[in-house]
C-alpha positions as CSV (number, residue, x, y, z in Angstrom):
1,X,-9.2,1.6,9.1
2,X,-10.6,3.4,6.1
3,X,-8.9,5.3,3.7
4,X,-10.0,8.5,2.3
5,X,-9.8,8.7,-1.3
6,X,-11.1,12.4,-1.8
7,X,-8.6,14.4,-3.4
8,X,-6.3,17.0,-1.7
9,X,-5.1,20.5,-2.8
10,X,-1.6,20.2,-3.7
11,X,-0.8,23.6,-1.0
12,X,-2.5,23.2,1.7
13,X,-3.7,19.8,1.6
14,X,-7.5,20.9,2.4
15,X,-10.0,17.9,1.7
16,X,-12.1,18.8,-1.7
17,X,-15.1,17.5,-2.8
18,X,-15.0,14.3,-5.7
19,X,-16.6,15.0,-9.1
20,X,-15.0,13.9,-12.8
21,X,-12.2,15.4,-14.0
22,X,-13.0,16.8,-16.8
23,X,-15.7,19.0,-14.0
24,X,-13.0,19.4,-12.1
25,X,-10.5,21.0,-14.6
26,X,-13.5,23.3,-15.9
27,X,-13.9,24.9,-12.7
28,X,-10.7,25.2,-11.6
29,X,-10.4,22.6,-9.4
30,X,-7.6,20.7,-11.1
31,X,-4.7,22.1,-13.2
32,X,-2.6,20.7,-16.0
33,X,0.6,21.4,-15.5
34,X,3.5,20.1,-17.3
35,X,1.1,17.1,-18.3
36,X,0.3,16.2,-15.1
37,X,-2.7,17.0,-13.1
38,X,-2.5,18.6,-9.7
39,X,-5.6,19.5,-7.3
40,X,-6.0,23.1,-5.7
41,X,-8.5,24.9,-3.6
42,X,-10.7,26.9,-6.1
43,X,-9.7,31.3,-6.4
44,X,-7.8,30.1,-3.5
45,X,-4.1,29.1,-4.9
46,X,-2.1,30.1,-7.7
47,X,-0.2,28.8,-10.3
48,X,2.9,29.8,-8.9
49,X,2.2,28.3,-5.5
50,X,1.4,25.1,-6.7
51,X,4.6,25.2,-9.0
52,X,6.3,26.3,-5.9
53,X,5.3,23.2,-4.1
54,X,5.8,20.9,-6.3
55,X,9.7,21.7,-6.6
56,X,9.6,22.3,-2.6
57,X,12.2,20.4,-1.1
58,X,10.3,18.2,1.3
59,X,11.8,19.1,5.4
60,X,12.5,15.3,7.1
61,X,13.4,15.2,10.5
62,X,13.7,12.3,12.9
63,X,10.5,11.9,15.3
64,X,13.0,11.6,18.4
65,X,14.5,15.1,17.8
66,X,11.6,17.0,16.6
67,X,11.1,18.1,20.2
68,X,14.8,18.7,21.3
């Protein structure tokens, strides 16, 4: 099994193309935020949505009651 080590948006976890970062930050790609660098779709997500996300309470449930 492979892995795939392209990067994701940080909202809607859409595959994105690889190039450097520095590229990446330039055209909007990535975002600095808070020192840390997050990936986005390009003129697709804000920064409020991906601040949104990252303090998004992540939703667990157990597989065998997902479908009850």
């Amino acid at each position: 099994m492979t892995h795939d080590l392209r990067p994701r948006c940080v909202v809607c976890s859409a595959t994105l193309p690889q190039m450097p970062l520095p590229d990446a930050l330039a055209k909007g790609m990535a975002i600095d935020i808070d020192g840390r660098i997050y990936y986005r779709c390009i003129s697709r997500h804000t920064e409020e949505e991906i601040r949104q996300m990252i303090n998004a309470v992540p939703k667990f449930s157990r597989a065998s009651k997902a479908g009850a």
